[in-house]
C-alpha positions as CSV (number, residue, x, y, z in Angstrom):
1,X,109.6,-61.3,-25.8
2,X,108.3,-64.5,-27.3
3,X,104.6,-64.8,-28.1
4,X,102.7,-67.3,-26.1
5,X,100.8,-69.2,-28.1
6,X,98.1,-71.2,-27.0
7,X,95.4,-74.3,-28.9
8,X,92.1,-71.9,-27.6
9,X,93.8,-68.8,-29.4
10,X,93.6,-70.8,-32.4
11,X,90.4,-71.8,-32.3
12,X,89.4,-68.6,-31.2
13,X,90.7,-66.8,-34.2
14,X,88.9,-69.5,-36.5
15,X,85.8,-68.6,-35.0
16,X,86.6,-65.0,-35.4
17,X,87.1,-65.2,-39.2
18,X,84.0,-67.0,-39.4
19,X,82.1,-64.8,-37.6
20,X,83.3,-61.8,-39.4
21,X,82.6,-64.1,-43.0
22,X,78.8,-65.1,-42.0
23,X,78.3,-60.9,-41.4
24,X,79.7,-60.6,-44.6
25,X,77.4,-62.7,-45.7
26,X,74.5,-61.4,-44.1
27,X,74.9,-58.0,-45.5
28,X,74.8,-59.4,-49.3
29,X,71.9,-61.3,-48.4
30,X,70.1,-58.0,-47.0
31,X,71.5,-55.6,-49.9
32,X,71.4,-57.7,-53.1
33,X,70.0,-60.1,-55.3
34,X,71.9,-63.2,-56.1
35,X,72.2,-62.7,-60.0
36,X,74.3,-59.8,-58.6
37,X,76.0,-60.5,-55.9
38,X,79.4,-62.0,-56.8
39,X,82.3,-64.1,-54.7
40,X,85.4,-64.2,-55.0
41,X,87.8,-67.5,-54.4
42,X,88.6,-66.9,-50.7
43,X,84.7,-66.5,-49.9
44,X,84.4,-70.2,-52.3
45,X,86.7,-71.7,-50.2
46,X,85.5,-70.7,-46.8
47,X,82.6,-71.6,-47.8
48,X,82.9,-75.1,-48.5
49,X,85.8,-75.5,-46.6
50,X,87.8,-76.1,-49.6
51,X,91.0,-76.0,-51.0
52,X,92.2,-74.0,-53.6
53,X,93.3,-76.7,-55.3
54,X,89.8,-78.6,-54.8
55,X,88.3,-75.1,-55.8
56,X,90.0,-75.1,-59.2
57,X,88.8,-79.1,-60.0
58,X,85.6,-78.3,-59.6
59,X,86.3,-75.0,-62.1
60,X,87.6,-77.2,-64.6
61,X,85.0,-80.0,-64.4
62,X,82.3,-77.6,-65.4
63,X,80.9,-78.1,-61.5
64,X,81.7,-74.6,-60.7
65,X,80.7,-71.8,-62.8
66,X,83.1,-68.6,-62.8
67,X,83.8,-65.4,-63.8
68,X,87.9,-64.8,-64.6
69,X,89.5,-61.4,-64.7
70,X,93.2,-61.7,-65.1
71,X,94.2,-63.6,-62.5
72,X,91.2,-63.0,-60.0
73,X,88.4,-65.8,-60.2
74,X,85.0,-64.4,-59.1
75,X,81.4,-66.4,-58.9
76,X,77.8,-65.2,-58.9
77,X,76.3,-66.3,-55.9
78,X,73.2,-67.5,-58.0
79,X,75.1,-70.1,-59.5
80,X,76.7,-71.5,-56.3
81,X,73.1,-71.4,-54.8
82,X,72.4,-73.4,-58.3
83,X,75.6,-75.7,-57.6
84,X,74.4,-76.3,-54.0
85,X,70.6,-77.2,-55.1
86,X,72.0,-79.5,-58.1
87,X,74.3,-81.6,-55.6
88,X,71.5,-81.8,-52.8
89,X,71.1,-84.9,-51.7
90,X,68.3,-85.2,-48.7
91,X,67.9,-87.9,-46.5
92,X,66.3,-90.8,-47.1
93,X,64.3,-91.7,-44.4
94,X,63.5,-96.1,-44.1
């Protein structure tokens, strides 16, 4: 029997894997300082809503400090919060 597939089931399962990544999230923030805590790609990209591809720019245009193991790309959340504080551009009111 086919699966019936449905636009809200979609959405719902986006919502879902953000949910379940902003707990994630929540936990490291409760259990661990950010000069310790480290990412890996996937949480990068969710994140900024990135792509891989945009992910691995930024790597080599020194915007995006990493941490490579083999082939798995890790990042300490410190520098991200130091990415996100260097790029922050606020409002200018008139």
């Amino acid at each position: 029997m086919a699966e019936f597939k449905h636009p809200i089931n979609d959405s719902l399962k986006k919502i879902n894997e953000r949910l379940e990544y902003l707990i994630k999230q929540q936990k490291i923030n409760n259990n661990q300082s950010p000069e310790y805590t480290i990412l890996d790609n996937a949480d990068i990209l969710q994140l900024f809503k990135i792509t891989a591809k945009t992910a691995s720019t930024w790597r080599n245009d020194g915007i995006l400090p990493y941490l490579q193991v083999k082939s798995k790309i890790f990042y300490k959340l410190s520098d991200i919060h130091n990415v996100i504080d260097a790029n922050y551009n606020p409002s200018k009111k008139k």
